[in-house]
N, C-alpha and C positions, 0 to 999 in steps of 0.2 A: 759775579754772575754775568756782568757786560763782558769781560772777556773770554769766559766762554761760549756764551751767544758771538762774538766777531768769529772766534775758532772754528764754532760751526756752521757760520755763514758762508766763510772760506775753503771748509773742506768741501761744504755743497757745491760753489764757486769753480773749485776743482775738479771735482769731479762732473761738472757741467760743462767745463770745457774739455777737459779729455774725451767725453761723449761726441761734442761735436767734429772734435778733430776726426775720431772714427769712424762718425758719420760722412765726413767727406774726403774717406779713404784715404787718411795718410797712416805712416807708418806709427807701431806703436816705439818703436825708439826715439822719432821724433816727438810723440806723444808725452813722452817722460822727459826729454830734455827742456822741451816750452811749458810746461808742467813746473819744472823745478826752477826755470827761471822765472815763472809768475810766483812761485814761492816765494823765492831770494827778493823780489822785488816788495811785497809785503811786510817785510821780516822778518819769515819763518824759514831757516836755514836748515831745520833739521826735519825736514816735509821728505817723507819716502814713497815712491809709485809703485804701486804694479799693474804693469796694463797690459791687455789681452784686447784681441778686436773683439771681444764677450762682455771684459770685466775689466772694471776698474778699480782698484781700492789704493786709499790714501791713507798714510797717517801724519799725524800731526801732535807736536809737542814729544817731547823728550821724555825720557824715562818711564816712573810709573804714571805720571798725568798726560802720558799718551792717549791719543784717540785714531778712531780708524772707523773710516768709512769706505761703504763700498756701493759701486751703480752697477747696472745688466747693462749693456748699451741695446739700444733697439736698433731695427729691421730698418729704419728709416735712411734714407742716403739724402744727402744733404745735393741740391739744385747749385749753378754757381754764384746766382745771386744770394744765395744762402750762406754756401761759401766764402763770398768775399763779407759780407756783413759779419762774417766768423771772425775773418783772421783782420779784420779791422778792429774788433772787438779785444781780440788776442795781443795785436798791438797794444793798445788801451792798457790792459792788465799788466805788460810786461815793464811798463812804468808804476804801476799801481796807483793811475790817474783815473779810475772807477772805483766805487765803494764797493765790496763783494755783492752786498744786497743787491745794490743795483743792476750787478752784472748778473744776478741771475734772471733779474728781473725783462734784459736784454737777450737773454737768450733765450727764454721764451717766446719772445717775440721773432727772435729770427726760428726759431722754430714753427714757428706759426704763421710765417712769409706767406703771402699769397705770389701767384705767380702773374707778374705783372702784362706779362704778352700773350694776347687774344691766343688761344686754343687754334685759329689757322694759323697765325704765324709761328707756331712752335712748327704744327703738323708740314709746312712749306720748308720749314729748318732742317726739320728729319731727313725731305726730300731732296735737299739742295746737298746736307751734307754728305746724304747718299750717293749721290750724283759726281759728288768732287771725287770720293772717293772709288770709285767705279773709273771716271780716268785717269786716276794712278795706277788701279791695281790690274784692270783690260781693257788698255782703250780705243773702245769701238762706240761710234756713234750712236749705234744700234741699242748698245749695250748699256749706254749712259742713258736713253729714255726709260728700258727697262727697269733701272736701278733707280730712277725717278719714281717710276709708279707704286712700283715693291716700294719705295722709301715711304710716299704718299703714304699708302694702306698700311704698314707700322706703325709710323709716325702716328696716326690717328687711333690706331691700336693701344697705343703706349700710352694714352691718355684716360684708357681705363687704371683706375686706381682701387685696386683688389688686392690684399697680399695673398689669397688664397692663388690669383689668377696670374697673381708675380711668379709663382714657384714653376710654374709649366708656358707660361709663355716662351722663356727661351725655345722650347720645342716646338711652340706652335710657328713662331717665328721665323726657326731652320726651315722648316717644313714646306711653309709656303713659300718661301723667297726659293728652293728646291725644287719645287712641286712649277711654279711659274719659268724657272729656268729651263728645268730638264723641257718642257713642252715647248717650249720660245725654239730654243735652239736649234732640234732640226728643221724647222723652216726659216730662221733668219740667223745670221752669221752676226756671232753674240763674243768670238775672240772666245776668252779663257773661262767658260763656264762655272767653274769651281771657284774662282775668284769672284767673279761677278757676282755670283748669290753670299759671298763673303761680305762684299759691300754696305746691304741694306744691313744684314746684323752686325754690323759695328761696334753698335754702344752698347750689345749685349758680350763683345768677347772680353771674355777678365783678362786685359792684357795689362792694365795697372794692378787688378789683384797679384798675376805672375810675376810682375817686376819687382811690387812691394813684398811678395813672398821671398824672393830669392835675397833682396837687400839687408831680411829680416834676419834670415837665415845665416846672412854673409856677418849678419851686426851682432851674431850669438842668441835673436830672439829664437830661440830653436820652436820653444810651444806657437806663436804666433806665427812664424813662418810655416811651420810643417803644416798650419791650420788652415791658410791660406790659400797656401799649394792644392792641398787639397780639396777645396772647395774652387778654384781654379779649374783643376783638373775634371772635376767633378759636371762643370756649366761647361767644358769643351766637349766631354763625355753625351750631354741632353742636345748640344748644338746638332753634332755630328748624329743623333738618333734619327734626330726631325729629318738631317739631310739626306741619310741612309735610307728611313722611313719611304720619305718619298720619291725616291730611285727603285726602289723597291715597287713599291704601286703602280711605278708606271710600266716598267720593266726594264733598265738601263745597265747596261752593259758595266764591267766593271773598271773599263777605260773611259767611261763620261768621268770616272770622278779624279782622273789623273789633269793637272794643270795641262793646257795648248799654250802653243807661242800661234800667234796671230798676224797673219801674211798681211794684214792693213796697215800703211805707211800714214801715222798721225804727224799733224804738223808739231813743229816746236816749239807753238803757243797752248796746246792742250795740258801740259803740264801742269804750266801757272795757272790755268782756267780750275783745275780741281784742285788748285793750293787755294785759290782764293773761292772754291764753291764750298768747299770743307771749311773754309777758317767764317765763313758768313753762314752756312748751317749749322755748326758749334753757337755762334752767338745768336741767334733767332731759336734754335730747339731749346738750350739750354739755360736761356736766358742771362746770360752772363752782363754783367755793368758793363754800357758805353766806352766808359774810361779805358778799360782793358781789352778791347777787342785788338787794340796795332800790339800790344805786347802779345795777345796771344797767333795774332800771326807772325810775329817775327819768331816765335818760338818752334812754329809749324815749318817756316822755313827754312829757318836752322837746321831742322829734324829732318826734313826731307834732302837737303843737299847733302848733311853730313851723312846719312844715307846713300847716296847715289856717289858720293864720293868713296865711302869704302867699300860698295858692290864692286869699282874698277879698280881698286888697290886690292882688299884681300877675297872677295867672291861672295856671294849670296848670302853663303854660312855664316859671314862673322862681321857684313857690314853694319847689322843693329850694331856692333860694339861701337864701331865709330859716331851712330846716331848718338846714341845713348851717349856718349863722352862730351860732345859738344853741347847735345840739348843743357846739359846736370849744372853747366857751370853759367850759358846765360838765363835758364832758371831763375836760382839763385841769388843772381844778381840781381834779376827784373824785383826779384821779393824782397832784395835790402832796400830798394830805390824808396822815394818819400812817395811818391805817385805811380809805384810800380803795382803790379798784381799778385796776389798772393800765388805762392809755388802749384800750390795743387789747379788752382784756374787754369793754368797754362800749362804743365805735366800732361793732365789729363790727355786733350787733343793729342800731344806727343807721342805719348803709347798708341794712340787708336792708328795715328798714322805710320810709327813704325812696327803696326801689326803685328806683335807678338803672338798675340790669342789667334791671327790671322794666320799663322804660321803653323803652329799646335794644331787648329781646327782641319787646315788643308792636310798635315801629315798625319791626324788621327783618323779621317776620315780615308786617304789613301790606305793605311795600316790595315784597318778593318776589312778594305774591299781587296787590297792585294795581298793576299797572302804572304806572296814571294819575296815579296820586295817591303813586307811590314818593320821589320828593323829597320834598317836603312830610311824610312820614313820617317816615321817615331824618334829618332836620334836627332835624323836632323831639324826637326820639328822642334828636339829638347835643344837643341844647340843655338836655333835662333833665338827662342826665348832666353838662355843664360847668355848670350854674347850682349844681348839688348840690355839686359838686368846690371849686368858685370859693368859694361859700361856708361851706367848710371852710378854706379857706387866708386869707378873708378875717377869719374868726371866730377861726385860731388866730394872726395876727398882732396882731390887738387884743390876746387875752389876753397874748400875751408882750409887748407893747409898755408893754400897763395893769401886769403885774409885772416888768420887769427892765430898763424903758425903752429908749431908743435905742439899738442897738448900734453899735459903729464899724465902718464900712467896711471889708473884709480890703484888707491890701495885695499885690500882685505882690510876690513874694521869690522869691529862690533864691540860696540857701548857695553859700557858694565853695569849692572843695576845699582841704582841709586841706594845705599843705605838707609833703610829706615830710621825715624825719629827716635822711636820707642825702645828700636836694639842697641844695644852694647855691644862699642866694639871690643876688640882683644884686646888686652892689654898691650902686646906689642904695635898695636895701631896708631894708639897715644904719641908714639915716642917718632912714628913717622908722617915726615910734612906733606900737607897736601890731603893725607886722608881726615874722614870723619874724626873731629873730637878732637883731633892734634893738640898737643901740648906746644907745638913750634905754631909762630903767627898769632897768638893772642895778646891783650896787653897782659901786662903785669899782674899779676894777684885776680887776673877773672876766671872763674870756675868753668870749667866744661858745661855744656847743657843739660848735662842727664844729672849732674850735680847740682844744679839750681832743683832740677824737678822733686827732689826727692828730699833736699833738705840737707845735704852732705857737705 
C-alpha cells in the first residue's frame, strides 16, 4: 500500500509540474522531455506523457499494474516570479532532492504567490515598457509620451482580474490605444501611427504563442501546434477588430492604417534608451526576481542587434530569423548556468521585442483595409513570424547539438502484455528461454508454478 500511495503521490507530482510548465507557456515537447527526466530521476523509467496545452495524462508502472492519470490545465498564466520559483522547483525534482508530497505541497504555494510589487509599480512597468518600446518601433518624441499614457491606462486596466473581462479585453485594449492614436495624429506628428498603437498592446500579442506554435509543429506536435496557431491567429484576429473598430468610428482613411517612415532624425542614443525602458518595464510590470533582470537584458540585447544585424544582411522579411538564431542559444545557456534564469523568464521579452504578433497584427490589419494589396500583406506578415520561429528552432538545435552531441533515433516499441499468473502457457513455451514457465533457467528438479499450484 506504501508503494502505491509514493506512485500516486508522483503521478500527481507530475502532473503538477506539466500544469505549471503550461501555465508559463513553454512548449509541450519540452513539457515531456523535463517530464521524463524527473521520472528517470525518481526511478520510474517507464513513466509515458501525453501533453496538450489542455491535457495532460501520465502513466506509470509497466504492464497491467500500470496506472494513469490525467489533469485539464487551467486558464491561469503563471507571473515571472511565479515562473522562476517553478523552474527552481523543476530543478529540485530533476535531482529528486524533494519528496513528491512535498513538491506538490510547493506548488501550491507558488500557485498562490501573491504579487510582491505595489499595483503602481507594476502600473509604471506597463508604462515604461511601453515607452521602450514605442522608440524601437516609431521614434518620435511625441510618440513616446503618447505610448506612456496609453501604457499608464492599460497598465492599470490589466490589473483588473476577471476571466470573463480576460476574453475581450484584447479588443478593448486594440481599440483605445486606436481610438487615442487615430485622434493624436492629425494634430501632432506621432511618426508611424500603426506601430505606435502596436506598442502599448504588446503583452497582449501571442508572439510566443506563434513561435511556440510553429516549433511545436516543426517538433511533430501537430495537435498542439495547429492549437496554438490557432488561437494565436485567433487574438491577432480581436487585435485587429478593436483597431478596425476604431478607424471605423472616427472615419480614417484606408491609408492611416498602412506603416509611415518618419522624416524626424533620432539621436543614436534613443535606441539603447528603449532597450533599457523595455528590459526595466519587463522587471517592475512583471515582477520578475532581482537576480535575473542583467540575464534578461542581455537576452533583449542580443535579440535586438541580432535583429538589426539581419535587417542589413538579408531585409525586413527574414531578419527575425537571425534574432531568433542568436537569442535560442544564449537562452539556453543563461538556463544551464548555476545562477542563471530559467529560459521562459528571458524568451519571453525576446519575442515581444522581435514582434512577431507585431508583424501579423500590422499585415492583418493592412489585409483587411487594403484590399489590393491583401496577399502580399498577409504573406509577408506569415513570413516574419515563421523566419522568427524557424530561427529559434534553428539556433536551439545547434546549441543542444554543440552540448550533448547527436542523439539516437527513438525506435518504434511496444511492450508485450505481461502473461497472466493463472494462464498456461503453450506447451511450445516451456521449451523456449526467456518466456513464462521456461523449462531453460531453473534449478534442477523445481517444478514450474502452475505445477506447485495444483499439485502435479
Amino acid at each position: 500500500m506504501a508503494e502505491l500511495s509514493e506512485d500516486t503521490a508522483l503521478r500527481r507530482f507530475l502532473l503538477g509540474l506539466a500544469e505549471g510548465m503550461l501555465a508559463a507557456e513553454d512548449g509541450v515537447d519540452r513539457v515531456g522531455d523535463t517530464m521524463s527526466q524527473v521520472a528517470r530521476a525518481y526511478g520510474h523509467d517507464e513513466v509515458d506523457f501525453f501533453v496538450l496545452p489542455t491535457l495532460t495524462l501520465v502513466e506509470t508502472g509497466g504492464g497491467e499494474s500500470s496506472k494513469i492519470g490525467f489533469r485539464s490545465s487551467s486558464r491561469a498564466k503563471f507571473r515571472f516570479d511565479q515562473i522562476a520559483a517553478l523552474y527552481e522547483l523543476i530543478e529540485q525534482a530533476k535531482q529528486a532532492a524533494i519528496d513528491p508530497r512535498a513538491g506538490i505541497d510547493r506548488l501550491n504555494e507558488i500557485g498562490a504567490m501573491k504579487m510582491q510589487r505595489h499595483w503602481i509599480s507594476r502600473v509604471f512597468g506597463h508604462a515604461v515598457l511601453t515607452t521602450g518600446l514605442a522608440l524601437l518601433l516609431a521614434p518620435t518624441w511625441q510618440g513616446a509620451l503618447v505610448a506612456f499614457g496609453l501604457g499608464t491606462v492599460l497598465g492599470f486596466a490589466k490589473l483588473i482580474r476577471s476571466p470573463t473581462l480576460q476574453l475581450v479585453f484584447p479588443v478593448v485594449a486594440a481599440f483605445v490605444s486606436a481610438l487615442a492614436v487615430f485622434l493624436i495624429a492629425p494634430v501632432i506628428e506621432l511618426g508611424d501611427p500603426i506601430r505606435l498603437m502596436i506598442a502599448p498592446l504588446a503583452t497582449f500579442l501571442p508572439g510566443g504563442a506563434l513561435t511556440t506554435a510553429v516549433m511545436e509543429l516543426a517538433a511533430g506536435q501537430m495537435v498542439a501546434g495547429a492549437s496554438r496557431l490557432v488561437m494565436g491567429m485567433v487574438t491577432l484576429g480581436l487585435l485587429s477588430f478593436g483597431i478596425i473598430a476604431a478607424g471605423t468610428l472616427i472615419g480614417v482613411g484606408s491609408s492611416s492604417y498602412v506603416p509611415l517612415v518618419t522624416t524626424e532624425s533620432f539621436p543614436w542614443w534613443a535606441a539603447p534608451l528603449g532597450l533599457i525602458c523595455f528590459a526595466v518595464g519587463n522587471f517592475l510590470h512583471f515582477g520578475a526576481p532581482a537576480r535575473t533582470f542583467w540575464w534578461v537584458f542581455l537576452v533583449i540585447i542580443v535579440a535586438y542587434f541580432g535583429q538589426t544585424v539581419g535587417e542589413l544582411i538579408a531585409g525586413q522579411s527574414v531578419n527575425g530569423f537571425i534574432g531568433g538564431f542568436v537569442v535560442a542559444p544564449v537562452v539556453l545557456w543563461i538556463a544551464g548556468l548555476k545562477h542563471g534564469a530559467p529560459s521562459q523568464l528571458t524568451f519571453l521579452p525576446a519575442f515581444w521585442l522581435l514582434v512577431p504578433g507585431a508583424a501579423g497584427l500590422v499585415g492583418l490589419t493592412e489585409a483587411i483595409q487594403s484590399p489590393n494589396g491583401a496577399t502580399d500583406d498577409f504573406v509577408g506578415a506569415l513570413v516574419s513570424i515563421m523566419s522568427i520561429a524557424i530561427g529559434v528552432l534553428v539556433g536551439t538545435a545547434v546549441f543542444r547539438f554543440a552540448r550533448h552531441g547527436a542523439e539516437e533515433v527513438a525506435n518504434f516499441h511496444v511492450d508485450v502484455p505481461a502473461l497472466h499468473e493463472s494462464e498456461r502457457p503453450p506447451l511450445w513455451a516451456r521449451f523456449v528461454p526467456g518466456t513464462p514457465r521456461s523449462f531453460w533457467g531453473r534449478p534442477h528438479g523445481e517444478l514450474p508454478p502452475s505445477s506447485k499450484a495444483d499439485g502435479t
